[in-house]
C-alpha positions as CSV (number, residue, x, y, z in Angstrom):
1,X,-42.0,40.0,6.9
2,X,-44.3,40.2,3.9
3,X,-47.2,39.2,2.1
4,X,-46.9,35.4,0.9
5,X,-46.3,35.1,-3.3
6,X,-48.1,33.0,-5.2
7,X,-47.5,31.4,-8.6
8,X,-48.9,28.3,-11.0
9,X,-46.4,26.1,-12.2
10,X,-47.5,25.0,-15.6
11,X,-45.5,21.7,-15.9
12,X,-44.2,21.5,-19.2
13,X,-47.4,21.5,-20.7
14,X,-48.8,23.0,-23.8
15,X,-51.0,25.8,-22.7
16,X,-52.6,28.7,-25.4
17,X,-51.1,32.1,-25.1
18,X,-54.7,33.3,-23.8
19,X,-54.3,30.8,-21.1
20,X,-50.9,32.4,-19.9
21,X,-52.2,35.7,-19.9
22,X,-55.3,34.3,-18.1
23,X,-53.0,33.0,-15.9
24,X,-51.2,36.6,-14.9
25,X,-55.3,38.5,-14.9
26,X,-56.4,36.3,-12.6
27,X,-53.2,37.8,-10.4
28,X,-50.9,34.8,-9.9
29,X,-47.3,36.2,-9.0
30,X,-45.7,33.7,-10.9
31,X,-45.5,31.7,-13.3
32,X,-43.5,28.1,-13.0
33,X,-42.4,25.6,-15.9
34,X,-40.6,21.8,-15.6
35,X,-37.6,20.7,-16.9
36,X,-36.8,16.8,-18.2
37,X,-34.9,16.2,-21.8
38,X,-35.9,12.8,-21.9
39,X,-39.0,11.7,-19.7
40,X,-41.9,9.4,-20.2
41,X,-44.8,11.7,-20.9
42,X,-44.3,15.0,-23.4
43,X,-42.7,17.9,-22.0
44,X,-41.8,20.9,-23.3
45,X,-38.6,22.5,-23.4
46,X,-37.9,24.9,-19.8
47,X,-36.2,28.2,-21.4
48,X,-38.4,28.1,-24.5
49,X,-41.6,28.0,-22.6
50,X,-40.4,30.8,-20.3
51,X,-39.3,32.7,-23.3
52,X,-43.0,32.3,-25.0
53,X,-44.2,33.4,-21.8
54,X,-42.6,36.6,-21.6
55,X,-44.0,37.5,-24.7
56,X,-47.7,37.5,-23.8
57,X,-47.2,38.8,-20.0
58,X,-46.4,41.8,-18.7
59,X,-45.7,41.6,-14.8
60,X,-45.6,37.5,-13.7
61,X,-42.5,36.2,-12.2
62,X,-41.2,33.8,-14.7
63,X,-39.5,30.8,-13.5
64,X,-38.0,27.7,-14.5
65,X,-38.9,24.8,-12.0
66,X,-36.3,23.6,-12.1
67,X,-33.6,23.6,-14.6
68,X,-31.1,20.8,-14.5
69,X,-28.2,22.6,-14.3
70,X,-25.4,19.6,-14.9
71,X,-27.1,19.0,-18.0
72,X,-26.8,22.3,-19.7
73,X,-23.0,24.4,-20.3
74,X,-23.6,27.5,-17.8
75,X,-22.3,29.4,-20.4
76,X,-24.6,28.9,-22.9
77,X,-27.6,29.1,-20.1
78,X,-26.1,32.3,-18.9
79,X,-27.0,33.5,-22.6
80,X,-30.0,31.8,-22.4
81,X,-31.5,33.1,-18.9
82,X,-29.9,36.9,-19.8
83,X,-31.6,37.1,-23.0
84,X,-35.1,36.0,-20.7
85,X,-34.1,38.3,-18.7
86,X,-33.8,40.8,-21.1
87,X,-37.3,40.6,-22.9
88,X,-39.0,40.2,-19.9
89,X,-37.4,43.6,-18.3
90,X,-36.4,41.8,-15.1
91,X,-39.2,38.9,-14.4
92,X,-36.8,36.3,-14.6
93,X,-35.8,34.4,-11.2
94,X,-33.3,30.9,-12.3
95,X,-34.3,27.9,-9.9
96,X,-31.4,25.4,-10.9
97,X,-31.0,22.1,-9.4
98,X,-28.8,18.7,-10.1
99,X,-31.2,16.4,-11.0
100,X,-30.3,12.4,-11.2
101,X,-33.9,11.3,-10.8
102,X,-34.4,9.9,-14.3
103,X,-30.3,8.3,-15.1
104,X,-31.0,8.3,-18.6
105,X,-30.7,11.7,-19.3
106,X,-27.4,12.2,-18.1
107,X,-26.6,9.0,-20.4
108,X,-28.2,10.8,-23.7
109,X,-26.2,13.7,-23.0
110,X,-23.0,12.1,-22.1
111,X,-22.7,13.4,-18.7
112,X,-21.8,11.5,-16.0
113,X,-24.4,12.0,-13.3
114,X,-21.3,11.2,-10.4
115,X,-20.3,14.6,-11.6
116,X,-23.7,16.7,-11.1
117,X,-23.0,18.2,-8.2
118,X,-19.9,19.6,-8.8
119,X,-21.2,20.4,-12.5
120,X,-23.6,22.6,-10.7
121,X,-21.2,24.5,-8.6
122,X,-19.1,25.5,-11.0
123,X,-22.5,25.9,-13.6
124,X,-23.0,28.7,-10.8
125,X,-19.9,30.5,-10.0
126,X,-19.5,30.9,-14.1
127,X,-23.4,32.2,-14.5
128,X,-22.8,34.5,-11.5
129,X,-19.3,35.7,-12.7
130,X,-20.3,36.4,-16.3
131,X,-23.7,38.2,-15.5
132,X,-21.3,40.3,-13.7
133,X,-20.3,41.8,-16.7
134,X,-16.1,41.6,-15.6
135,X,-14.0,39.5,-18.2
136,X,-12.6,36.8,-16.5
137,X,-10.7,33.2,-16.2
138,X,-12.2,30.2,-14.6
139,X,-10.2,26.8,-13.7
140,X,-12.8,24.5,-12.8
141,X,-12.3,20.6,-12.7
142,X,-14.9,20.7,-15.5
143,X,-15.2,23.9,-16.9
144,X,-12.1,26.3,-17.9
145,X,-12.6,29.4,-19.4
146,X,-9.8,32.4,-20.8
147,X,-11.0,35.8,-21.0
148,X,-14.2,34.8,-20.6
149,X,-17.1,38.1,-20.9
150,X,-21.1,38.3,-22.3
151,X,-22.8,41.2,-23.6
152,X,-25.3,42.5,-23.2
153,X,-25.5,42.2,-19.8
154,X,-28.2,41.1,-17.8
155,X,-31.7,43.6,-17.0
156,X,-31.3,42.7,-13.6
157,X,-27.9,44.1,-11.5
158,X,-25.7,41.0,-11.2
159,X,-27.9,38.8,-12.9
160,X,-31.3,37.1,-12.1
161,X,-31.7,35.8,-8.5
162,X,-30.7,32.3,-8.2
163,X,-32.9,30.0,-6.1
164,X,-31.3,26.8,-5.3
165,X,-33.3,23.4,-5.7
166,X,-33.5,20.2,-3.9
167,X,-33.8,18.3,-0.5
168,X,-30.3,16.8,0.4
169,X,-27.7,18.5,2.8
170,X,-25.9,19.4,-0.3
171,X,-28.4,20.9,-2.1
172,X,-29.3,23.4,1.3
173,X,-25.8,23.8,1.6
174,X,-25.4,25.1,-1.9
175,X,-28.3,27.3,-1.5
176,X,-26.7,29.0,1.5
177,X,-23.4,29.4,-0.5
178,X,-24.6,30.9,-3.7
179,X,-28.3,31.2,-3.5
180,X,-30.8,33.9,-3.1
181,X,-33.4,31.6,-2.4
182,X,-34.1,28.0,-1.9
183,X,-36.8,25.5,-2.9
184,X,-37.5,21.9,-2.0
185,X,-39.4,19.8,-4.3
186,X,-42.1,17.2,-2.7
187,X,-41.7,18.5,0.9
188,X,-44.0,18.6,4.0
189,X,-44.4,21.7,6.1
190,X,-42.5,20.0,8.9
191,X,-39.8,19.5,6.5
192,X,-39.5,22.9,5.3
193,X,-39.3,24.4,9.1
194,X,-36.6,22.0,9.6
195,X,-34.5,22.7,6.5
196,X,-35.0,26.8,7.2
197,X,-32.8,26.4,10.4
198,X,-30.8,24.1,8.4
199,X,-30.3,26.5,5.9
200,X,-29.4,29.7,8.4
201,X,-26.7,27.2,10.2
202,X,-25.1,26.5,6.9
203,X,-24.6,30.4,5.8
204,X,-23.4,31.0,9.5
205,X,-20.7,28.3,8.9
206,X,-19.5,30.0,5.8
207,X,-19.6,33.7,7.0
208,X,-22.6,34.3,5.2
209,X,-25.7,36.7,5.8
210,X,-28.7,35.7,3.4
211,X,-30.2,38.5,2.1
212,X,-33.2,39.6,4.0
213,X,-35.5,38.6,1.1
214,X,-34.0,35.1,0.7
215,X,-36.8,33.2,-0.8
216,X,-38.3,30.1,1.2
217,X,-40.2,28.6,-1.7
218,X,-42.8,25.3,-1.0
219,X,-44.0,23.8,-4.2
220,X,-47.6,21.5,-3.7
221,X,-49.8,19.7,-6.0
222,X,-53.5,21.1,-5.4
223,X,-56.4,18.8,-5.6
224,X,-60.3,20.8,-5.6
225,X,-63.6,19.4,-5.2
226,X,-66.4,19.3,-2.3
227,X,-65.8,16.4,-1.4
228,X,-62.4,15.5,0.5
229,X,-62.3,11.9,-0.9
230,X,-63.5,12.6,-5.1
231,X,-60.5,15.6,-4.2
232,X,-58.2,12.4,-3.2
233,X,-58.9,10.6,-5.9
234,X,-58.2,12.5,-8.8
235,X,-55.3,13.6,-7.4
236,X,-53.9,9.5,-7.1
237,X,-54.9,9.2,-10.8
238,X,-52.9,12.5,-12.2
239,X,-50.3,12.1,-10.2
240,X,-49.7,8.6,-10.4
241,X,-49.3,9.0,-13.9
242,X,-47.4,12.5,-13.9
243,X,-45.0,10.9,-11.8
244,X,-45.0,7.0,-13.4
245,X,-45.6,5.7,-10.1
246,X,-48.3,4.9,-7.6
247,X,-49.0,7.8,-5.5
248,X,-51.6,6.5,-3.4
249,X,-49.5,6.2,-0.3
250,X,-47.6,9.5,-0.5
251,X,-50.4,11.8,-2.2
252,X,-51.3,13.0,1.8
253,X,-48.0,14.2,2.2
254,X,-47.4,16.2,-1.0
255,X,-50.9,17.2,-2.2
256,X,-53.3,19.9,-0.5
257,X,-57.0,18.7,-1.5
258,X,-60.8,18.9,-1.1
259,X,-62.6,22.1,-0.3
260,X,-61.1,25.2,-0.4
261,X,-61.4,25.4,3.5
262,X,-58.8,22.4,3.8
263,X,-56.8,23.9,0.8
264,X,-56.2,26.7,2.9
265,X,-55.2,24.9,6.1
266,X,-53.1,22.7,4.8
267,X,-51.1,25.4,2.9
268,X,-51.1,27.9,5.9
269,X,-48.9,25.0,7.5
270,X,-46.5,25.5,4.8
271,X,-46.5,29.6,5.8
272,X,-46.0,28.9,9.5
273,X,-43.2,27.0,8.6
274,X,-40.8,29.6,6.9
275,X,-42.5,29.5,2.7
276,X,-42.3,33.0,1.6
277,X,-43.1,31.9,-2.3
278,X,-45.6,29.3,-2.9
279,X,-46.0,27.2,-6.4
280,X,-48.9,25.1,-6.8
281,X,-49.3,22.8,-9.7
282,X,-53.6,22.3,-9.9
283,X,-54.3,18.5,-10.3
284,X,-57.3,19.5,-13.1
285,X,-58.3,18.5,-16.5
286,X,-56.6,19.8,-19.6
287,X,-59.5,20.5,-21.4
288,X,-61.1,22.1,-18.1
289,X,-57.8,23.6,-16.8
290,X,-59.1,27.5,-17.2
291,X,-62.0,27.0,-15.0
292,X,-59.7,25.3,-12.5
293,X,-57.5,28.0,-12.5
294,X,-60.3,30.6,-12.2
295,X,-62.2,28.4,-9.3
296,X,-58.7,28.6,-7.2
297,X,-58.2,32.5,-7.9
298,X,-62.0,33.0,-6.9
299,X,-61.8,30.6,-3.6
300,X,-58.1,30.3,-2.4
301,X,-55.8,33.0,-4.5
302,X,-57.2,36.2,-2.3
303,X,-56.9,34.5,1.3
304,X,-53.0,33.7,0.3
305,X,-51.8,36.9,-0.8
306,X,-53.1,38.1,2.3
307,X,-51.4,35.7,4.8
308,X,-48.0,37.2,6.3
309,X,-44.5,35.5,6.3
310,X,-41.9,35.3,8.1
C-alpha cells in the first residue's frame, strides 16, 4: 500500500518548455505523451517529446502513453528509451502497447498489423535482454540477432520498468509475463477491478510473482467547470474531435467531469478498484491550458496524492 501517483498526459501536443516545468511545480508525478505516426489531427513524435522533456524537468516521471511497439525495431527503441533514460537519470518508465486502431499505419510502415502481437513479444524480450547489458543471440520468427550487445547501459538496473498497455486477454497476459506494470486505455473502474484479478491469475499460471510495486495505471479524460452539464459538454466537443468520432454516448464512461467534488468521486472509484498510477488528460483550452492545469492542482491534485492504494 501507498500513496496514489499522479501524472498529466500531454497528448502529443505542442506545449512551451515553461509549461512543462509548470507542469512538474505544480507537483504532478508524471508526465504522459501519445504516440500515432500517421493520425488525423497533428501529433508530435513520442520519444522526442519525452526527450525535450527531460531537459527542462528535474524529478517528473516521464512516460510514453503508449508507444506502439510493432511499429518501431526494439533495437533501435532500446537505444532510444536508454539514452531517455540516461539524461533523465532514471525518470523514464516505457508503456508499450500493439496498437492496430488506426490500420494505416502499419500500411505506411510496411508492417503487417496480423503480426503485432507477436512483434511486440519479441520487441520485449530483445529491449529487456539488451538493457541487460549481456551480448547475446535472439531467433525470433521476426527478429534475429548474432552477438547482439548496447552500450552504455541503461541508468536504471535492467532497464526502465516496462508497463504493458491495452484491454484484451492478450495484452493482460503479456503484462503478467514481462511487465512491471499494466495500463488499460478507455477503462471503467469496474473494468479495471476485474482485469487486476485477471492479471494476478495470469502470472500464477506462468509461475510468476509480480513485483510488489507492479503498477495498476487508469488513464481518464477530466472535464472541470461548476456546472455538471457545461463540464459535459465540452468534454463531447474535445473529445469527439480528439478521437474523430462522436463521444456523446461513451463520454460517461471514460471522462470524470463537473466540480471538483464529482471529479474526486468518480476517480476514487478508479483507487478502490486496484489504480496505483493515475494519468489524466484535462479536456481544456489550449490557449487556457495553464490555468486549467493550476485550477486541478489547487482543487483535486492534493486530495489524490493523499488517497491510499492497494
Amino acid at each position: 500500500m501507498g500513496k496514489l501517483k499522479v501524472g498529466l498526459h500531454i497528448d502529443g501536443d505542442v506545449w512551451e518548455p515553461e509549461q512543462i516545468t509548470q507542469v512538474e511545480d505544480h507537483g504532478f508525478n508524471i508526465l504522459t505523451t501519445g504516440e500515432h505516426i500517421l493520425f488525423f489531427r497533428p501529433i508530435l513524435d513520442t520519444v522526442t517529446v519525452l526527450a525535450y522533456a527531460a531537459a527542462v524537468t528535474k524529478k517528473i516521471q516521464l512516460i510514453p502513453s503508449t508507444l506502439i511497439l510493432p511499429l518501431r525495431h526494439p533495437v533501435m527503441m532500446a537505444k532510444e528509451l536508454i539514452s531517455i533514460d540516461i539524461l533523465s537519470k532514471g525518470r523514464l518508465t516505457a508503456s508499450v502497447g500493439i496498437g492496430g486502431d488506426y490500420p494505416r499505419e502499419f500500411e505506411a510502415l510496411g508492417v503487417p498489423i496480423s503480426e503485432r502481437g507477436r512483434r511486440a513479444n519479441e520487441g520485449i524480450e530483445i529491449m529487456k535482454k539488451l538493457w541487460s547489458e549481456e551480448t547475446f543471440d535472439y531467433d525470433g520468427k521476426i527478429f534475429q540477432l548474432k552477438g547482439a550487445d548496447m552500450q552504455p547501459g541503461p541508468y536504471q538496473k535492467g532497464g526502465p520498468p516496462l508497463w504493458v498497455c491495452g484491454r484484451s486477454d492478450p495484452a493482460m497476459k503479456r503484462a503478467a509475463k514481462y511487465g512491471d506494470g499494466w495500463q488499460p486505455y478507455m477503462y471503467t473502474a469496474a473494468q479495471v477491478a476485474e482485469s487486476v484479478v485477471k492479471i494476478k491469475g495470469f502470472a500464477d499460471d506462468i509461475g510468476r510473482e509480480l513485483p510488489v510495486d507492479f503498477a495498476i495505471t487508469t488513464f481518464l479524460y477530466v472535464s472541470m467547470d461548476e456546472q455538471v452539464q457545461v463540464a459535459r459538454n465540452k468534454a463531447i466537443e474535445q473529445l469527439s474531435y480528439r478521437f474523430n468520432m462522436p463521444f456523446e454516448k461513451i463520454v460517461d464512461k471514460y471522462c470524470a467531469y463537473g466540480p471538483a467534488e464529482h471529479i474526486i468521486e468518480e476517480l476514487q472509484t478508479y483507487v478502490d478498484a486496484g489504480t496505483n498510477n493515475l494519468i489524466v488528460a484535462l479536456v481544456m483550452p489550449e490557449d487556457e491550458r495553464m490555468d486549467y492545469v493550476a485550477k486541478f492542482s489547487e482543487e483535486i491534485l492534493p486530495i489524490l496524492h493523499n488517497m491510499d492504494t492497494k
